[in-house]
Every structure is written in C-alpha cells, then in structure tokens.
LOGUPA-235296 format. One record per residue (C-alpha): residue in one letter; chain; y, z, x. Coordinates in nm, 4 decimals. Example, Ala and Ser with C-alpha at 12.3 -4.5 7.8 and 13.67 -1.06 7.14 Angstrom:
// LOGUPA-235296
> marmi drenlo py pz px
> a A -0.4500 0.7800 1.2300
> s A -0.1060 0.7140 1.3670
***
This chain:
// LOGUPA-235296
> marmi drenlo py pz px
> x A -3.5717 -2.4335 -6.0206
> x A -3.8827 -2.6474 -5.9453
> x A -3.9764 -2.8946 -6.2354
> x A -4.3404 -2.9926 -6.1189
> x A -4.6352 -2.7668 -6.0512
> x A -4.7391 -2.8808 -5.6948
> x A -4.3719 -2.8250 -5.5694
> x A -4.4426 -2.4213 -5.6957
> x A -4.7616 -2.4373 -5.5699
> x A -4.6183 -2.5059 -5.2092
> x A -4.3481 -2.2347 -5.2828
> x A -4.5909 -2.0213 -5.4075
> x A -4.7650 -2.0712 -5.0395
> x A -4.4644 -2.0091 -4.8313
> x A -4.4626 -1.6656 -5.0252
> x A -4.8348 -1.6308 -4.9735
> x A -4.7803 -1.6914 -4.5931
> x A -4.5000 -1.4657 -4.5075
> x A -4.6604 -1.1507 -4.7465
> x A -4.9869 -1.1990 -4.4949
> x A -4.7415 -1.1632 -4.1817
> x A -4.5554 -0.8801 -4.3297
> x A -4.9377 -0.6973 -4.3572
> x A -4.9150 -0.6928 -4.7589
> x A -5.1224 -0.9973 -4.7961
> x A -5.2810 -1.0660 -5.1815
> x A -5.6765 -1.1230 -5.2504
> x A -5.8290 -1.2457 -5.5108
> x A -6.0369 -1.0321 -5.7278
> x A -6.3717 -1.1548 -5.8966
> x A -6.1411 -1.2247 -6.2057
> x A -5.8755 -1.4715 -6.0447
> x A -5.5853 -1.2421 -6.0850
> x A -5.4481 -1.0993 -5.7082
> x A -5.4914 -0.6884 -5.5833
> x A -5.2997 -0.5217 -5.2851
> x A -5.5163 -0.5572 -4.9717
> x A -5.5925 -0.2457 -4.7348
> x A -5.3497 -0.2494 -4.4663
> x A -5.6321 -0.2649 -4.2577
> x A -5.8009 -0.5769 -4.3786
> x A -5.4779 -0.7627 -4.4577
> x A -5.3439 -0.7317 -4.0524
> x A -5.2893 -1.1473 -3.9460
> x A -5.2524 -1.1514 -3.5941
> x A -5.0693 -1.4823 -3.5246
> x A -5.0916 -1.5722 -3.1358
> x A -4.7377 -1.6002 -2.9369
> x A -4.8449 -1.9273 -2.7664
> x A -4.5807 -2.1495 -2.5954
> x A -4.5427 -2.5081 -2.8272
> x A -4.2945 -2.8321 -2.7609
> x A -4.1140 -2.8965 -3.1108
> x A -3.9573 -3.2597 -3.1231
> x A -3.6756 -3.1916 -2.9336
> x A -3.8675 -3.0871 -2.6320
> x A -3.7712 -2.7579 -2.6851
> x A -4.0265 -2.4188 -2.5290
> x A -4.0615 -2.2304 -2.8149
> x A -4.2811 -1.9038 -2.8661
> x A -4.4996 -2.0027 -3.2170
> x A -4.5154 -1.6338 -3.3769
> x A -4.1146 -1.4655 -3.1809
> x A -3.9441 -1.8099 -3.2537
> x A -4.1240 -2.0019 -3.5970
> x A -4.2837 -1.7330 -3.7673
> x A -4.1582 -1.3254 -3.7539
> x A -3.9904 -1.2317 -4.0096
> x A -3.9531 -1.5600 -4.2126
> x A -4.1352 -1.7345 -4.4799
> x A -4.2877 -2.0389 -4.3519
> x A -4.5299 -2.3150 -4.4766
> x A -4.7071 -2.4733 -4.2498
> x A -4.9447 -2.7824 -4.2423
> x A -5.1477 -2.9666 -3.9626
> x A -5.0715 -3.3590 -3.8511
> x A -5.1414 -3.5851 -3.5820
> x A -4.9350 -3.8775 -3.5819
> x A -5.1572 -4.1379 -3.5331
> x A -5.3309 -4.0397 -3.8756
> x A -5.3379 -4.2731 -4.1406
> x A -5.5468 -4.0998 -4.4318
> x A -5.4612 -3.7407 -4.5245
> x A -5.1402 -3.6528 -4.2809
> x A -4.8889 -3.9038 -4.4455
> x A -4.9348 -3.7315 -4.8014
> x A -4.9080 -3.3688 -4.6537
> x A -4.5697 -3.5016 -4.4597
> x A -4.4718 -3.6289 -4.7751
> x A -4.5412 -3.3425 -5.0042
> x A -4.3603 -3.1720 -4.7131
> x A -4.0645 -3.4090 -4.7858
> x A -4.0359 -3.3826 -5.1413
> x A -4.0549 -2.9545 -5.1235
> x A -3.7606 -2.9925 -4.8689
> x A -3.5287 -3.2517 -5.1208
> x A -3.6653 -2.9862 -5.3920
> x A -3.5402 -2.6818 -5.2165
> x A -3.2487 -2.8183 -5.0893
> x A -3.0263 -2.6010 -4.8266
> x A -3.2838 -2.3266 -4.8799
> x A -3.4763 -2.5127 -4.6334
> x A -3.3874 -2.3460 -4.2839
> x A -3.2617 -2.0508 -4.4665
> x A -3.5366 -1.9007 -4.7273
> x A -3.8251 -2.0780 -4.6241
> x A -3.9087 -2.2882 -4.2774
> x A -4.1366 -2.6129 -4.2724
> x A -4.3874 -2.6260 -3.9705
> x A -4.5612 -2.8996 -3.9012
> x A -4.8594 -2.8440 -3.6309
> x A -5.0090 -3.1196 -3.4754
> x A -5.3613 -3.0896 -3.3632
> x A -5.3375 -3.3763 -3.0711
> x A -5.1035 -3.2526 -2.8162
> x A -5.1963 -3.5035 -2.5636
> x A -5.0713 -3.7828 -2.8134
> x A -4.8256 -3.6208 -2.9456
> x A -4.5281 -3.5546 -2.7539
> x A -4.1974 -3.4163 -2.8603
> x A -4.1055 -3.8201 -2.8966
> x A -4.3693 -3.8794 -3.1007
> x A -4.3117 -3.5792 -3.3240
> x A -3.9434 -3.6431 -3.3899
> x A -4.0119 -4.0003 -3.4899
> x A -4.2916 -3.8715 -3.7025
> x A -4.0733 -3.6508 -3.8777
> x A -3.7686 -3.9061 -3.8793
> x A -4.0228 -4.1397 -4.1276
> x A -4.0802 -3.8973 -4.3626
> x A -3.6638 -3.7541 -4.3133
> x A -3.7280 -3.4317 -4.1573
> x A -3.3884 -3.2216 -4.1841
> x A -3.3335 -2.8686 -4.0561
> x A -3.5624 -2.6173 -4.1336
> x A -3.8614 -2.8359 -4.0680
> x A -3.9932 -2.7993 -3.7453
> x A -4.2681 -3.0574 -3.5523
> x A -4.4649 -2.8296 -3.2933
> x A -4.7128 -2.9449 -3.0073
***
C-alpha cells in the first residue's frame, strides 16, 4: 500500500497515536524493539479544550478530533516559512497516499500554535495551498 518509507513512517504514527489514547501505548526497550506499557504509565490524558477549525466551527479537541480515532497530528502557524510548509506537505502527500481512508481510518490535525494570527480564515487558506480535503482538520 505505501511505496516510500516516510509515508509508513507517518502511518506508523497515526497507529502510535491512537494505541496511546486507547491506554495500550508501546515503549521502547533498551534494545529498539517495542514492550506493552503498564496501564498505569501508558494513561495520555488529552485536555477537552474548546478550538476554531477553518470553518469557524466550536469544536471540543479530545470528544470531537481525537476519541476513538486514529489521528496524526502536527503543529503550524501560518505565517511560517521554514519548517511548517514541509510538515503541511508531508501532510499532503500521506493524504493523496491514503486516499478515501483519510476521514475514515485515520484523521489529519493540524494545530496551530498562534491563535491570535491564525483565524479560522487564515487556517482554511493555509490548508487550501497545500489541498486540504476531508479528514484533515486546521484547529486554533
């Protein structure tokens, strides 16, 4: 299904992400390979704040983006010009990858970390340059 190593990789952290929400998150031993964390360590509490996405919708970030799916996620501001382009972009090419998967097995969030400049306007444009379909979701 994927034919180039970063596009698993991402997969491979969707998987990661929703296995530390269900509680059954993997470590890493001292040998590389992965062992079933203690319920108690593994426990991810993910906070229930109120966001914007880039349709101006009030969402709740854990009830409405994140229980029970399998979600990467990434961090942007939109007036960045150095590292946020290529992490939209790798964004872009894992949703052409997966295809109608995206919205369906795995959800794209994209978080940005200025709030004040980025409004829902801002967001959806964002997202429009790098052709954000459904399943990949712009939050303030």
């Amino acid at each position: 299904m994927f034919t180039q190593s970063k596009s698993f990789t991402l997969f491979g952290l969707a998987i990661i992400l929703l296995a530390a929400v269900d509680g059954r998150a993997q470590t890493p031993s001292c040998h590389g390979s992965t062992s079933q964390a203690p319920a108690t360590r593994s426990k991810m509490v993910i906070p229930d704040v109120a966001v914007l996405d880039q349709e101006g919708n009030k969402l709740n970030f854990y009830t409405d983006l994140i229980k029970n799916k399998t979600v990467a996620i990434n961090f942007i501001f939109t007036n960045c010009t150095t590292i946020c382009p290529p992490l939209a972009a790798t964004f872009a090419r894992l949703q052409k990858e997966m295809g109608d998967k995206v919205g369906k097995d795995v959800h794209l969030i994209s978080i940005s970390v200025d709030p004040v400049t980025d409004t829902p306007e801002r967001l959806k444009a964002w997202g429009a340059k790098f052709k954000a379909g459904p399943g990949w979701t712009f939050v303030t």
